[in-house]
PDBQT receptor file of N, H, CA, C and O in Angstrom, charges set to zero:
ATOM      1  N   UNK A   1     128.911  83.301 152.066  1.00  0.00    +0.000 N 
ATOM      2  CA  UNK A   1     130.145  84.047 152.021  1.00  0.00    +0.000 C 
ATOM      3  C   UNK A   1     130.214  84.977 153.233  1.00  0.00    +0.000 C 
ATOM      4  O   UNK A   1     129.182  85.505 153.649  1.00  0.00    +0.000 OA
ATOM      5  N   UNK A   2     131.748  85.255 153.980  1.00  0.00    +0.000 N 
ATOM      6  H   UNK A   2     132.586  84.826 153.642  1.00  0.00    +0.000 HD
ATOM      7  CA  UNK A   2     131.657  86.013 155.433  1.00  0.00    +0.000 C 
ATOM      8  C   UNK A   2     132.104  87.361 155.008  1.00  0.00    +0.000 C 
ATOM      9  O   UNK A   2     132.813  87.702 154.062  1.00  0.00    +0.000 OA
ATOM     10  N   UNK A   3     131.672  87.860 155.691  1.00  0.00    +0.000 N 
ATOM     11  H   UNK A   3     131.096  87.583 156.459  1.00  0.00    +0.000 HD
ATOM     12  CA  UNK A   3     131.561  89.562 155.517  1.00  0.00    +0.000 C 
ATOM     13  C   UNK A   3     133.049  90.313 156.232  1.00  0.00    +0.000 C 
ATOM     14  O   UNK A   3     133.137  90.239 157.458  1.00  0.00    +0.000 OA
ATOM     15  N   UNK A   4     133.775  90.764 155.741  1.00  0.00    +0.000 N 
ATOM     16  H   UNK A   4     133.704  90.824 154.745  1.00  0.00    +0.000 HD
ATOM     17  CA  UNK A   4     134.546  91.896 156.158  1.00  0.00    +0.000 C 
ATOM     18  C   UNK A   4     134.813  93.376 156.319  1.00  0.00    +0.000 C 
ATOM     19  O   UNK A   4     134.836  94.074 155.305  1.00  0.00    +0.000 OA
ATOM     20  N   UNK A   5     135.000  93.866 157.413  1.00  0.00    +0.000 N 
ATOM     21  H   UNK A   5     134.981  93.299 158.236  1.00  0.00    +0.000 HD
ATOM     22  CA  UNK A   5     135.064  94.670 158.093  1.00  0.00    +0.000 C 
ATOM     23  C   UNK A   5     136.243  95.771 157.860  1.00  0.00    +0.000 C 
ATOM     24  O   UNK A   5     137.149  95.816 158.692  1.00  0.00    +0.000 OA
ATOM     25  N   UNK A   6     136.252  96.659 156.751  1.00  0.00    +0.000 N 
ATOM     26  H   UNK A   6     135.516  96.623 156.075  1.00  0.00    +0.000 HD
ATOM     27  CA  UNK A   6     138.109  97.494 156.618  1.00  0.00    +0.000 C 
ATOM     28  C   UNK A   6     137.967  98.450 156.782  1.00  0.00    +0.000 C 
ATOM     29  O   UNK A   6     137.177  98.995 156.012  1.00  0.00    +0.000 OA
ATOM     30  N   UNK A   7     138.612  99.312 157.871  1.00  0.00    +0.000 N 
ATOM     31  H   UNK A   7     139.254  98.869 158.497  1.00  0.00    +0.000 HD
ATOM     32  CA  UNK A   7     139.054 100.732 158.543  1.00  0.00    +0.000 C 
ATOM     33  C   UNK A   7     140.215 101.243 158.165  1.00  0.00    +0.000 C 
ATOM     34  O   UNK A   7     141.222 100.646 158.545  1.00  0.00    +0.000 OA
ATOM     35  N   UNK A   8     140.361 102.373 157.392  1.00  0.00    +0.000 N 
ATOM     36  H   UNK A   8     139.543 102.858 157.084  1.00  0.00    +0.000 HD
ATOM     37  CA  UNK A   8     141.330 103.063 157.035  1.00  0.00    +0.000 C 
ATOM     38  C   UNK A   8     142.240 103.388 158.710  1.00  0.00    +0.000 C 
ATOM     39  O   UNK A   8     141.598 104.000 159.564  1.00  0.00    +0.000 OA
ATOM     40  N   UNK A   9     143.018 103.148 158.887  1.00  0.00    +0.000 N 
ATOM     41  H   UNK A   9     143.539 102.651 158.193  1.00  0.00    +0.000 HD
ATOM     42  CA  UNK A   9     144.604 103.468 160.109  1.00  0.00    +0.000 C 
ATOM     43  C   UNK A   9     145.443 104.624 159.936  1.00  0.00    +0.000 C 
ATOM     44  O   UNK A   9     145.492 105.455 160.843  1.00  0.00    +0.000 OA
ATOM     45  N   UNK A  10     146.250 104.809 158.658  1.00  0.00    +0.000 N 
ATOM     46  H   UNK A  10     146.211 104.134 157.922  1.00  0.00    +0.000 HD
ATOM     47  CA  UNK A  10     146.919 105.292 158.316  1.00  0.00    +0.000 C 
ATOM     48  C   UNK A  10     146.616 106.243 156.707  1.00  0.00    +0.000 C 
ATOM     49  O   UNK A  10     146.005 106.002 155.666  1.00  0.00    +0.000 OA
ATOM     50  N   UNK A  11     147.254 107.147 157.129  1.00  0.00    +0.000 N 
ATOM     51  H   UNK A  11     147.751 107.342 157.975  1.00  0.00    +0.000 HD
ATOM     52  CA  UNK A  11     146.950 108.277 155.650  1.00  0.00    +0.000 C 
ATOM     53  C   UNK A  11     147.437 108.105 154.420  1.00  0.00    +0.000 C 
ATOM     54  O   UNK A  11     148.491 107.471 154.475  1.00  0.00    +0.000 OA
ATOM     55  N   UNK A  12     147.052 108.465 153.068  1.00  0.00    +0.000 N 
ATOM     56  H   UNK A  12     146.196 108.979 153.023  1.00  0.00    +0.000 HD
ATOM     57  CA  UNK A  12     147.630 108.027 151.711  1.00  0.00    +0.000 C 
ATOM     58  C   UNK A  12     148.727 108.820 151.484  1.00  0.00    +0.000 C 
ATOM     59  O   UNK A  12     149.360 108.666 150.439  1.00  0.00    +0.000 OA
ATOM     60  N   UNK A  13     149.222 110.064 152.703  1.00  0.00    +0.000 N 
ATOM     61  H   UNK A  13     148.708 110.190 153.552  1.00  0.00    +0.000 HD
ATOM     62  CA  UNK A  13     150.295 110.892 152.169  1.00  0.00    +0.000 C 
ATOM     63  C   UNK A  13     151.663 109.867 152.034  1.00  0.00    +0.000 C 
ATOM     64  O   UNK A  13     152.329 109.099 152.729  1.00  0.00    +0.000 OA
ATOM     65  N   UNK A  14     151.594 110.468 150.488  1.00  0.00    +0.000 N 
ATOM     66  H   UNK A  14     151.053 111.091 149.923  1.00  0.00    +0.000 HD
ATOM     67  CA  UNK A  14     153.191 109.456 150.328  1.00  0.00    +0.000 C 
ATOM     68  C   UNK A  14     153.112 108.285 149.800  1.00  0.00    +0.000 C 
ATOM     69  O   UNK A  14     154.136 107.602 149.759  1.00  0.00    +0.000 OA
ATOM     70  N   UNK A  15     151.799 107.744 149.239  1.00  0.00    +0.000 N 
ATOM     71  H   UNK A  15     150.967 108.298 149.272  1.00  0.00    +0.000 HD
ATOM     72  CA  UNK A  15     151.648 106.572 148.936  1.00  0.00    +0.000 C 
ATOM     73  C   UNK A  15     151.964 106.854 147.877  1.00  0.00    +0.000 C 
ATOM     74  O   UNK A  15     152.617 107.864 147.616  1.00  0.00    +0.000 OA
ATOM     75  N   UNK A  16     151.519 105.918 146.941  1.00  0.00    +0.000 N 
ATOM     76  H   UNK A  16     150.988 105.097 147.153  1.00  0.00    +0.000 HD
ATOM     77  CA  UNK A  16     151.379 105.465 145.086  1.00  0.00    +0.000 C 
ATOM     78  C   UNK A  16     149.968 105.865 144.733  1.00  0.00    +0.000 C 
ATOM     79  O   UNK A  16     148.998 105.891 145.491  1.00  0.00    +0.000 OA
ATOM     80  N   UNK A  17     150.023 106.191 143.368  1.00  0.00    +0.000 N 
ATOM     81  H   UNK A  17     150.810 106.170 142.752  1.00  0.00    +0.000 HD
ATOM     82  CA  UNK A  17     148.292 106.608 142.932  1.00  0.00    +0.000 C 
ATOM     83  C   UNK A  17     147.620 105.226 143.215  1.00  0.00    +0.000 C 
ATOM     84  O   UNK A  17     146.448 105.155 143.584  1.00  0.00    +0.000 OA
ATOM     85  N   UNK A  18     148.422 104.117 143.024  1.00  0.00    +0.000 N 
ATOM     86  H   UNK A  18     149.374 104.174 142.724  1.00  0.00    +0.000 HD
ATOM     87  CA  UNK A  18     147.604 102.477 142.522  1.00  0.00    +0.000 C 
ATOM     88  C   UNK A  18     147.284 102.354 144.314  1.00  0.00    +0.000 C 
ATOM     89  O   UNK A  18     146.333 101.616 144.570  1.00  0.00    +0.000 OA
ATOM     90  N   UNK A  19     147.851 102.877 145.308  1.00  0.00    +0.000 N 
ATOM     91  H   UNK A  19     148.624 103.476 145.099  1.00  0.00    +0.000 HD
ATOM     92  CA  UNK A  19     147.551 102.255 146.192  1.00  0.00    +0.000 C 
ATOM     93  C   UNK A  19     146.442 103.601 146.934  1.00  0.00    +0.000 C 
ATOM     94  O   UNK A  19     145.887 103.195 147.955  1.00  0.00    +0.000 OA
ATOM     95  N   UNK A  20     146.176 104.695 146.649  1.00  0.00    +0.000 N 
ATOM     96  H   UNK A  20     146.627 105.025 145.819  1.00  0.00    +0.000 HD
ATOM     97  CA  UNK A  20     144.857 105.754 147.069  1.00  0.00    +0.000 C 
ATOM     98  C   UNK A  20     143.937 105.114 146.101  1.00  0.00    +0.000 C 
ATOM     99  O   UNK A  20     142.762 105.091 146.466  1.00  0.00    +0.000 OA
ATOM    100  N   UNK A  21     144.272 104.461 144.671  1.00  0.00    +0.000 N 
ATOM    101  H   UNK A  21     145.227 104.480 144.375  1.00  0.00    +0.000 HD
ATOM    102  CA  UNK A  21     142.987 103.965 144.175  1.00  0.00    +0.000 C 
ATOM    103  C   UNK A  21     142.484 102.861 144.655  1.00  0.00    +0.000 C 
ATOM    104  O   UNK A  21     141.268 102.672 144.669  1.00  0.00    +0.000 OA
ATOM    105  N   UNK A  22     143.280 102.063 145.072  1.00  0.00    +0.000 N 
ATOM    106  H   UNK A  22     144.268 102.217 145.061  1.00  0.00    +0.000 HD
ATOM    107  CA  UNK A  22     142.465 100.731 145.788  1.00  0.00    +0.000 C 
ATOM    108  C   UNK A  22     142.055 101.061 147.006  1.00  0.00    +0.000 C 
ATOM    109  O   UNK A  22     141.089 100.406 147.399  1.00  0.00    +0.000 OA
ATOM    110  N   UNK A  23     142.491 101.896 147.761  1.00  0.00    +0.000 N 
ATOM    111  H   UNK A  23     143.275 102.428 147.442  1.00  0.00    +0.000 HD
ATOM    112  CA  UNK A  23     141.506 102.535 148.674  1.00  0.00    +0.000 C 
ATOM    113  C   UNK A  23     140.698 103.245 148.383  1.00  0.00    +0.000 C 
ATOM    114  O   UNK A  23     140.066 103.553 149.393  1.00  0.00    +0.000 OA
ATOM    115  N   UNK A  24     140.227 103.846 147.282  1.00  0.00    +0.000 N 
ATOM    116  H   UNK A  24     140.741 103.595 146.461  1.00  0.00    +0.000 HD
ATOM    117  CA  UNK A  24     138.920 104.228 146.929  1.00  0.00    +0.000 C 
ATOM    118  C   UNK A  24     138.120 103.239 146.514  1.00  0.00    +0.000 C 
ATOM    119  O   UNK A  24     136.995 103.160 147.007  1.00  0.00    +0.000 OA
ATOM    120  N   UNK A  25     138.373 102.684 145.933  1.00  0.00    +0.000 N 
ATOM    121  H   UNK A  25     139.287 102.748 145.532  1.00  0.00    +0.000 HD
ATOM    122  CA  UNK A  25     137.984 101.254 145.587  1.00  0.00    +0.000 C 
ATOM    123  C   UNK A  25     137.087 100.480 146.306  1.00  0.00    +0.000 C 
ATOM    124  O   UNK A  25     136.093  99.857 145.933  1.00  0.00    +0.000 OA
ATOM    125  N   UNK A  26     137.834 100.682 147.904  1.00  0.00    +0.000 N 
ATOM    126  H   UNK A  26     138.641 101.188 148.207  1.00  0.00    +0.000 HD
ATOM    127  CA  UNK A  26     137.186 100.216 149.087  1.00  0.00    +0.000 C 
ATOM    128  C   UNK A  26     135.981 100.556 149.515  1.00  0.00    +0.000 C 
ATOM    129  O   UNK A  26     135.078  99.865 149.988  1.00  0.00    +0.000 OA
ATOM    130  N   UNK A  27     136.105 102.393 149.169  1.00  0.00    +0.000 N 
ATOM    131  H   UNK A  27     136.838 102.954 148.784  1.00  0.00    +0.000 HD
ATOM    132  CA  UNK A  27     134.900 103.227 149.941  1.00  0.00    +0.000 C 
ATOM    133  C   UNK A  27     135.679 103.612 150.594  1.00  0.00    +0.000 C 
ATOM    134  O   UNK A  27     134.977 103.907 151.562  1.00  0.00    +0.000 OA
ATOM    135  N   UNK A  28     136.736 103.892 150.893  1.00  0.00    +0.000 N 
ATOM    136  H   UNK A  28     137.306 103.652 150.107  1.00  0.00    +0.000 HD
ATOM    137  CA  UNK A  28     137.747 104.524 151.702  1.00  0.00    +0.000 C 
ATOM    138  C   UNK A  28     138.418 105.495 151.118  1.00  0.00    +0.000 C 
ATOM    139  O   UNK A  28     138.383 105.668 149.900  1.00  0.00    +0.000 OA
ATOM    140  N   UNK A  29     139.297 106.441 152.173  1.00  0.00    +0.000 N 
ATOM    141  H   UNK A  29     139.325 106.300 153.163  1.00  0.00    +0.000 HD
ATOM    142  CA  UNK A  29     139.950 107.680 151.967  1.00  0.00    +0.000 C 
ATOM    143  C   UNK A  29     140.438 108.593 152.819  1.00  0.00    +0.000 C 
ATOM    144  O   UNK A  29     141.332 109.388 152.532  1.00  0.00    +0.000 OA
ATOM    145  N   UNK A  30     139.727 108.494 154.167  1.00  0.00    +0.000 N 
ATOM    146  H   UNK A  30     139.000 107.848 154.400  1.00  0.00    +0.000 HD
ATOM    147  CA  UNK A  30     139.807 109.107 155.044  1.00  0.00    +0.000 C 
ATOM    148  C   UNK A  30     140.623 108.471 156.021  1.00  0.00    +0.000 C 
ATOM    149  O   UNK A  30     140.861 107.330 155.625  1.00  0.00    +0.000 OA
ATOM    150  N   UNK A  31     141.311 108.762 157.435  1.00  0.00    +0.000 N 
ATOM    151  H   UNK A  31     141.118 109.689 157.756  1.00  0.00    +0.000 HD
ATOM    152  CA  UNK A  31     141.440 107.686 158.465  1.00  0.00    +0.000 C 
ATOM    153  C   UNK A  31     140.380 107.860 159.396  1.00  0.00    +0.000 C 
ATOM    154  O   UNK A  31     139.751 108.885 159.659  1.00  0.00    +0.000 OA
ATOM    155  N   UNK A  32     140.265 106.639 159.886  1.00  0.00    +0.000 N 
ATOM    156  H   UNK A  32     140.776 105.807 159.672  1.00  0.00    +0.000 HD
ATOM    157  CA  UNK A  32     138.717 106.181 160.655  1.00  0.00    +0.000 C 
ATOM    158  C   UNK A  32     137.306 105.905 159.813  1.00  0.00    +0.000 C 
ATOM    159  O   UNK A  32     136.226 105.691 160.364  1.00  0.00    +0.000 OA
ATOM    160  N   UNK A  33     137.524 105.951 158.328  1.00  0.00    +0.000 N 
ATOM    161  H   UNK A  33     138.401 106.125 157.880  1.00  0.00    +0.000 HD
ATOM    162  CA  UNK A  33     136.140 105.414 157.779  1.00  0.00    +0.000 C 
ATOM    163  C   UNK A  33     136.566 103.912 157.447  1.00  0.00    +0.000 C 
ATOM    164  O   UNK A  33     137.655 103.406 157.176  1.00  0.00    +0.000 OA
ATOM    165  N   UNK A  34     134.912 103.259 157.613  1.00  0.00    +0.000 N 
ATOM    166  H   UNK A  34     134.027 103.670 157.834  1.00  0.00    +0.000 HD
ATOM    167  CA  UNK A  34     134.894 102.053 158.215  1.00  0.00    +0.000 C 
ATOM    168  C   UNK A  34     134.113 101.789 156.781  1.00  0.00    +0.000 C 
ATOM    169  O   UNK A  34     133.332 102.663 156.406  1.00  0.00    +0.000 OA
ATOM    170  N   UNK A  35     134.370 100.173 155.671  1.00  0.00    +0.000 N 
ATOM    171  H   UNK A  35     135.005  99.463 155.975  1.00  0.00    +0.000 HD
ATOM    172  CA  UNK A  35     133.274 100.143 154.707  1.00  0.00    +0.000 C 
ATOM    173  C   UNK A  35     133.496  98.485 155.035  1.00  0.00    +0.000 C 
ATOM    174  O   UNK A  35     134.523  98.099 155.593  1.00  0.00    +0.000 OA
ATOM    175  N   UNK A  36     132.418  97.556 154.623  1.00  0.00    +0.000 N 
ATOM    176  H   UNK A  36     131.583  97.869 154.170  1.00  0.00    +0.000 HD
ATOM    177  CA  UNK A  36     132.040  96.285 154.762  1.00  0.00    +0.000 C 
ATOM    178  C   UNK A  36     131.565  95.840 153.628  1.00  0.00    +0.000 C 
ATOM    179  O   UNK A  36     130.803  96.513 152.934  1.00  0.00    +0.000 OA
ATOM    180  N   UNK A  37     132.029  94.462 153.270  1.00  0.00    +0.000 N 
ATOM    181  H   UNK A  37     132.648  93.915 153.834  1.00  0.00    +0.000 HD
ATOM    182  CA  UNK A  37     132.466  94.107 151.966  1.00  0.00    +0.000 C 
ATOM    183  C   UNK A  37     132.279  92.237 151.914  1.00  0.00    +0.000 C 
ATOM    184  O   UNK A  37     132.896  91.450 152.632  1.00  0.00    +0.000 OA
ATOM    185  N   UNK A  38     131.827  92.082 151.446  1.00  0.00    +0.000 N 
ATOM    186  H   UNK A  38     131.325  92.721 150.863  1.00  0.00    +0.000 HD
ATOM    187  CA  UNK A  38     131.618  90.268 151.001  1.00  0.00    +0.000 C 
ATOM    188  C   UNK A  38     133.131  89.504 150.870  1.00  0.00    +0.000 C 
ATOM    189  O   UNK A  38     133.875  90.112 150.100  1.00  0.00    +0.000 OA
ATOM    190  N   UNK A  39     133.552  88.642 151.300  1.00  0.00    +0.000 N 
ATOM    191  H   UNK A  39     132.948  88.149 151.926  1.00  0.00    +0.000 HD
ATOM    192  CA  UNK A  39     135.213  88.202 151.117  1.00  0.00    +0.000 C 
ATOM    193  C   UNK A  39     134.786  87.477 149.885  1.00  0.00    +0.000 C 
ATOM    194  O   UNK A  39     133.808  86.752 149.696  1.00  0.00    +0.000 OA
ATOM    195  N   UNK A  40     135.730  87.837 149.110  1.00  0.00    +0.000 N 
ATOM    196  H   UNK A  40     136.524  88.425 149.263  1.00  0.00    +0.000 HD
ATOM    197  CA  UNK A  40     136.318  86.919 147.668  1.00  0.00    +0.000 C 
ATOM    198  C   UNK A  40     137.801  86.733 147.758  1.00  0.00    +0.000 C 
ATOM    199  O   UNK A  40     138.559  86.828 148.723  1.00  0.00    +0.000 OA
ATOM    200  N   UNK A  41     138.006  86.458 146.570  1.00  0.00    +0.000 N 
ATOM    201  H   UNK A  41     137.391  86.380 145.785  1.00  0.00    +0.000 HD
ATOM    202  CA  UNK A  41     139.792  86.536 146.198  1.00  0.00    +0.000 C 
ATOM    203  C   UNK A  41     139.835  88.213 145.542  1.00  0.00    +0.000 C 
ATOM    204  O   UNK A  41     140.839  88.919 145.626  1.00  0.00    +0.000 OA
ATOM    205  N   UNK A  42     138.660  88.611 144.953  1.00  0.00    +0.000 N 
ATOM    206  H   UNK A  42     137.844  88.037 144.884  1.00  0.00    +0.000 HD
ATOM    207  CA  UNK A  42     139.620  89.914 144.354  1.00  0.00    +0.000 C 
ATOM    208  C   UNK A  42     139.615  90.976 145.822  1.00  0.00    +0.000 C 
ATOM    209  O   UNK A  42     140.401  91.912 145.971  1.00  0.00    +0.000 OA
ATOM    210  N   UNK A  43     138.805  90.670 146.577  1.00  0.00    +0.000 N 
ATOM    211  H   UNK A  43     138.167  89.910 146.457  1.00  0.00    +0.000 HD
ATOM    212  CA  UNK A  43     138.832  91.724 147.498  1.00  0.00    +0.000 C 
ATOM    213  C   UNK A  43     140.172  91.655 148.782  1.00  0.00    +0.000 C 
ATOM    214  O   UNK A  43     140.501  92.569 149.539  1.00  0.00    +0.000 OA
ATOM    215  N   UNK A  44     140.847  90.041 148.681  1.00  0.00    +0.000 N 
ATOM    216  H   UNK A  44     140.580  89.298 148.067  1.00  0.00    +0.000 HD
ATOM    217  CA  UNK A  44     141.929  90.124 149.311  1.00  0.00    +0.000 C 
ATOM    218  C   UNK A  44     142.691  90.385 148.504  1.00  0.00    +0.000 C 
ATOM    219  O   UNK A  44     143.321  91.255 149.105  1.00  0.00    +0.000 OA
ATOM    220  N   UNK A  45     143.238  90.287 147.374  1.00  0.00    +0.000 N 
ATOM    221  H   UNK A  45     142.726  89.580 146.886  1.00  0.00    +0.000 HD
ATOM    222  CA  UNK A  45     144.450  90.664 146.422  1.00  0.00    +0.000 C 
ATOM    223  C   UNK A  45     144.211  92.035 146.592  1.00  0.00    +0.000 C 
ATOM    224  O   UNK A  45     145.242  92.707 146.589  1.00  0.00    +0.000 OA
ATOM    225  N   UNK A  46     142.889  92.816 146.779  1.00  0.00    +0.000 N 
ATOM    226  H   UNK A  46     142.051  92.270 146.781  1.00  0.00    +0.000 HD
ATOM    227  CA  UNK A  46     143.350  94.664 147.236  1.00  0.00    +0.000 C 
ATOM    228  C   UNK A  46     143.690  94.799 148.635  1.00  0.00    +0.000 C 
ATOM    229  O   UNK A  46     144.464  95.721 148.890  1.00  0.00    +0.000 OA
ATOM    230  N   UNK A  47     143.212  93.957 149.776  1.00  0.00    +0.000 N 
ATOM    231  H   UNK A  47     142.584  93.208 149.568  1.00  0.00    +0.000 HD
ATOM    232  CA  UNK A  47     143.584  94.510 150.573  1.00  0.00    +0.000 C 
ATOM    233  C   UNK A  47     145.207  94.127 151.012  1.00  0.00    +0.000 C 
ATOM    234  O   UNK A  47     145.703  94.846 151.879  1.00  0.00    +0.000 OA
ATOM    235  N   UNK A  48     146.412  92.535 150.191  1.00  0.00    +0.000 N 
ATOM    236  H   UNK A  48     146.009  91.951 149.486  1.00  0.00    +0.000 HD
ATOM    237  CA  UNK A  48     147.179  92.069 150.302  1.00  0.00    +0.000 C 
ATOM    238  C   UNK A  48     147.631  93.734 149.908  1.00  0.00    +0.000 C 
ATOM    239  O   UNK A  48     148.319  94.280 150.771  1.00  0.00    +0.000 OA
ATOM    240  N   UNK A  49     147.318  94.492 148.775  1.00  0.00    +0.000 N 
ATOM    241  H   UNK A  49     146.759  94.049 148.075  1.00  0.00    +0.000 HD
ATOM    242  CA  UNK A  49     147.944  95.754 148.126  1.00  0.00    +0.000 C 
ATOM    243  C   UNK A  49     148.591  97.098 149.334  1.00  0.00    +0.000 C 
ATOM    244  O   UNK A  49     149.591  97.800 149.185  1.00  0.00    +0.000 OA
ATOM    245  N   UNK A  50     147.508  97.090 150.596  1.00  0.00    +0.000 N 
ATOM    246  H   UNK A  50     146.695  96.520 150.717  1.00  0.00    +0.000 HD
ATOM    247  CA  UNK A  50     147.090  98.480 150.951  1.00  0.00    +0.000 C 
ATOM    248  C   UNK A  50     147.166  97.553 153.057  1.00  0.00    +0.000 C 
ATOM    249  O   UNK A  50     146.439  98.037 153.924  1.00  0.00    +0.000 OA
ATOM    250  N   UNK A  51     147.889  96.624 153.317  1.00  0.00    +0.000 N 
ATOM    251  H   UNK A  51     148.480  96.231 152.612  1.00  0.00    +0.000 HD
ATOM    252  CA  UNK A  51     147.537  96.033 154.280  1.00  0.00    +0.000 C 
ATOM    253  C   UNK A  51     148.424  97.018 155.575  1.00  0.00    +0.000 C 
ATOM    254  O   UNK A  51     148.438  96.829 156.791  1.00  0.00    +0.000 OA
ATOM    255  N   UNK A  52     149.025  97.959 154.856  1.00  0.00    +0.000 N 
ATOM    256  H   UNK A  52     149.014  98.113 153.867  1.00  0.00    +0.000 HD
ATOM    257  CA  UNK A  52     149.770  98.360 155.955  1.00  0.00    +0.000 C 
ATOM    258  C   UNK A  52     149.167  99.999 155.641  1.00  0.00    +0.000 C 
ATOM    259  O   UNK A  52     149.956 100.944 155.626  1.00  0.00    +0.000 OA
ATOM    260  N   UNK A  53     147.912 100.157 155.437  1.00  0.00    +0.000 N 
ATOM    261  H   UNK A  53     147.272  99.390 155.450  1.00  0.00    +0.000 HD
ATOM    262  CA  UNK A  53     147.243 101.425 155.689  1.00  0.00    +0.000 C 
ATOM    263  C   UNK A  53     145.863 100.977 156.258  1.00  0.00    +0.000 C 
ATOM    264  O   UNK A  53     145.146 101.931 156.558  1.00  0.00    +0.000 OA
ATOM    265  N   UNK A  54     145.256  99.577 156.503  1.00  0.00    +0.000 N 
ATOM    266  H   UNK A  54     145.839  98.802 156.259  1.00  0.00    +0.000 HD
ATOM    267  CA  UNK A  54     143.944  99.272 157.054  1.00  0.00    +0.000 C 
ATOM    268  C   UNK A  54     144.196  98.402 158.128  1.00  0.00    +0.000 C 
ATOM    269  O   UNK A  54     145.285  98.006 158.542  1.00  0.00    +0.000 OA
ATOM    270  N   UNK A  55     142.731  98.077 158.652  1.00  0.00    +0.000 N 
ATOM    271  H   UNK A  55     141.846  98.399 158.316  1.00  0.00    +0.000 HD
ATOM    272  CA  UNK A  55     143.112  96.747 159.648  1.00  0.00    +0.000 C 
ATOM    273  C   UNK A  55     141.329  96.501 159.041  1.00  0.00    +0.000 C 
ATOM    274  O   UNK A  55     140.321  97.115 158.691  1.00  0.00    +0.000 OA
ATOM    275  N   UNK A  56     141.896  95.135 159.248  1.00  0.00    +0.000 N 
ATOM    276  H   UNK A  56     142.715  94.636 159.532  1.00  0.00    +0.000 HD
ATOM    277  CA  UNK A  56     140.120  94.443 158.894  1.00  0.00    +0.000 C 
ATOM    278  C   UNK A  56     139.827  93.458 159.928  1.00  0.00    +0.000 C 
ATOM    279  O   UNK A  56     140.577  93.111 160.840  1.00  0.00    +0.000 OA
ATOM    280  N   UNK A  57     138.784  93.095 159.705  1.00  0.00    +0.000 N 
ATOM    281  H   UNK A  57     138.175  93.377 158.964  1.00  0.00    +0.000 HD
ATOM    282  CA  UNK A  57     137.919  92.642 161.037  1.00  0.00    +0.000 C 
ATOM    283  C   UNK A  57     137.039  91.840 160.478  1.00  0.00    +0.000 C 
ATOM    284  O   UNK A  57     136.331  92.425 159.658  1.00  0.00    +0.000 OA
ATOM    285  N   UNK A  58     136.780  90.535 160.638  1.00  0.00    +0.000 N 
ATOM    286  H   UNK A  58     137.355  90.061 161.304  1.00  0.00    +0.000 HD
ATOM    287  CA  UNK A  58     135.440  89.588 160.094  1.00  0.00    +0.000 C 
ATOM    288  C   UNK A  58     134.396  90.171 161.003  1.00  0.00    +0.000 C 
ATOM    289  O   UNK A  58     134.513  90.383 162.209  1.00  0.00    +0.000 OA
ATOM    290  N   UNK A  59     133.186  90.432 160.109  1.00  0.00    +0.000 N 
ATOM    291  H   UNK A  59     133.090  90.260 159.129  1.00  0.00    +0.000 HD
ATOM    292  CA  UNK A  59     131.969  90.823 160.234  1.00  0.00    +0.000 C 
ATOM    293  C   UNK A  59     130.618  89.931 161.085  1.00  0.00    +0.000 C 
ATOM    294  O   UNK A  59     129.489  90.421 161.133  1.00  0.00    +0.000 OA
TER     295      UNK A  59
């Protein structure tokens, strides 16, 4: 399984609670923290959630 790479971009001000929780979710919260993660399907259905507050990167 390939490894991914997700960096918070943009801030949760103004978001939805469901979408600061799937960025906690991540290991994220901040902008510029970086967490790395195994690809599945549940881990793209969170980031399909939150794609316009990260950028990801294969590992």
């Amino acid at each position: 399984m390939s490894s991914v790479r997700i960096t918070q971009v943009r801030s949760t001000i103004g978001q939805t609670d469901r979408h600061i929780g799937t960025l906690r979710a991540l290991g994220l919260g901040k902008i510029g923290r970086t967490s790395e993660h195994k690809d599945s399907p549940v881990l793209q259905g969170m980031l399909r959630q939150v794609n316009h507050l990260v950028r990801v990167e294969s590992a």
